[in-house]
Each structure stands twice: as C-alpha cells, then as structure tokens.
One Martini backbone bead per residue (centre of mass of N, CA, C, O) as a GRO file, in nm:
protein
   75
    1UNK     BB    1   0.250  -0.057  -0.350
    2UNK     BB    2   0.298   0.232  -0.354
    3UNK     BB    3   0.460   0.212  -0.677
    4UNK     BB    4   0.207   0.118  -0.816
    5UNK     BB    5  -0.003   0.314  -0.700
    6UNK     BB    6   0.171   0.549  -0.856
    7UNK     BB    7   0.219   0.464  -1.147
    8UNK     BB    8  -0.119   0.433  -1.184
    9UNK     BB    9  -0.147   0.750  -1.135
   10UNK     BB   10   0.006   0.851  -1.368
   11UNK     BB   11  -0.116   0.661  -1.619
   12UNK     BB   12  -0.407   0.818  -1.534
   13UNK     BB   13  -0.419   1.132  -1.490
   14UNK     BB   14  -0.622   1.232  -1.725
   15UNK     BB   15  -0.865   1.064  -1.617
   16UNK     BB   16  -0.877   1.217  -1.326
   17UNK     BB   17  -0.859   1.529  -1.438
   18UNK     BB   18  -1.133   1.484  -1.611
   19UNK     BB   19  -1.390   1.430  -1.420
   20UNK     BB   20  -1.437   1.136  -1.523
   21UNK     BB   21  -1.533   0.962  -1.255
   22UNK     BB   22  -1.277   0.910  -1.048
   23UNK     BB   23  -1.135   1.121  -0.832
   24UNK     BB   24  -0.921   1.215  -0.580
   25UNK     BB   25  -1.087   1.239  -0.370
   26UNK     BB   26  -1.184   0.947  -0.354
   27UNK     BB   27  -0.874   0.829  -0.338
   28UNK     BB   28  -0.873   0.924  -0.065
   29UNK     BB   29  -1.032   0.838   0.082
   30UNK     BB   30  -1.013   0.521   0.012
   31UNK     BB   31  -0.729   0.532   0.170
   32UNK     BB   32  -0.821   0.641   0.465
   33UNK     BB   33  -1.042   0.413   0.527
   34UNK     BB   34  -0.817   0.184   0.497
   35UNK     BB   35  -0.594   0.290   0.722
   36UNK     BB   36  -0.815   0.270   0.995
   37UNK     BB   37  -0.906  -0.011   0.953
   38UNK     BB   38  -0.606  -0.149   0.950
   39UNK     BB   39  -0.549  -0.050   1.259
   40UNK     BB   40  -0.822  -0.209   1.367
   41UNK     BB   41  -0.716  -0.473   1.290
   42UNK     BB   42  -0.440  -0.497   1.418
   43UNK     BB   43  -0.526  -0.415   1.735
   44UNK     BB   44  -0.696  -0.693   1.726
   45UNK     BB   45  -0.491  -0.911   1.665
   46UNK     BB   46  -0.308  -0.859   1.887
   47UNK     BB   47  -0.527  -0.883   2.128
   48UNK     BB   48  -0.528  -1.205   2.029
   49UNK     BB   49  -0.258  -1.285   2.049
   50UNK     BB   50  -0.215  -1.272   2.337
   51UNK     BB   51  -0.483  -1.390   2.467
   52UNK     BB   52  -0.437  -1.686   2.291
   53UNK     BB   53  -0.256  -1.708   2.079
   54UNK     BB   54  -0.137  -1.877   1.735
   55UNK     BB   55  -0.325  -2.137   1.732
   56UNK     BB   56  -0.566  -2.043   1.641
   57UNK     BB   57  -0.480  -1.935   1.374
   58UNK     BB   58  -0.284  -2.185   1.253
   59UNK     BB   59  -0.585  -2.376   1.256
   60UNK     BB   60  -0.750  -2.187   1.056
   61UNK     BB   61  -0.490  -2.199   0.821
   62UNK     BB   62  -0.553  -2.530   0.807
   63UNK     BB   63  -0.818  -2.519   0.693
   64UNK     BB   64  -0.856  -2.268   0.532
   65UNK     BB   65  -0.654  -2.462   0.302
   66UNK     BB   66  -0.839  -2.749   0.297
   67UNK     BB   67  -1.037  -2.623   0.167
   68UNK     BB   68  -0.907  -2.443  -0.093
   69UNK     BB   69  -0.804  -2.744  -0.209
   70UNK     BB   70  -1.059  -2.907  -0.218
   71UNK     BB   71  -1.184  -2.666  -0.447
   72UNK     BB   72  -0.925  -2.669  -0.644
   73UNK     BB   73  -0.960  -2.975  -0.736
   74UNK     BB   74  -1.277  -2.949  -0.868
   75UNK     BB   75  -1.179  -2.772  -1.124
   0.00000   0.00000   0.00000
C-alpha cells in the first residue's frame, strides 16, 4: 500500500503542488487520522478478542459473509 501510494503522489505531484484541490497538508492529515484510528482500533479488537476469543468474530463472518452472497445471488 506503501508503494502504490507513493507512486500515486509522484504522479500527481504536479496537481498537489498547484494549489488547486487537495494539497500535501489535507493528505499528511488525512494520513495521521488514519494512523490513530487505526491504532485505536486494533487496540480494541485485541481487547475484544482476549476477553471473548474469536467464535465471536468468526460467527459475524460467516453471517456477513452469507448475508453478502445472498445479496450478490440478487444481482
């Protein structure tokens, strides 16, 4: 992911640094909100997953896995 969006802002850096649109501020932010959520999520699922362990979770993924080809059956 790293790699793809280097690549991705190398070649737009010409649209990044004109001023107009999203500039390197709004991506470093919108990195670093990412970055902490991201933290603070996977700090909450380990603490989910010591204290109930993973039938929970591997329960909701073959639900929402059966909900999800159910509704792509529709299609």
């Amino acid at each position: 992911m790293l790699g793809a969006t280097t690549l991705e802002l190398v070649k737009n850096r010409h649209e990044l640094m004109s001023g107009q649109g999203i500039g390197l501020g709004a991506i470093a932010l919108g990195f670093a909100v990412a970055f902490v959520v991201a933290l603070l999520v996977v700090k909450w699922f380990i603490g989910v997953v010591t204290r109930y362990g993973f039938v929970p979770f591997a329960v909701y993924r073959i639900i929402a896995g059966a909900v999800a080809l159910a509704w792509l059956s529709t299609l």
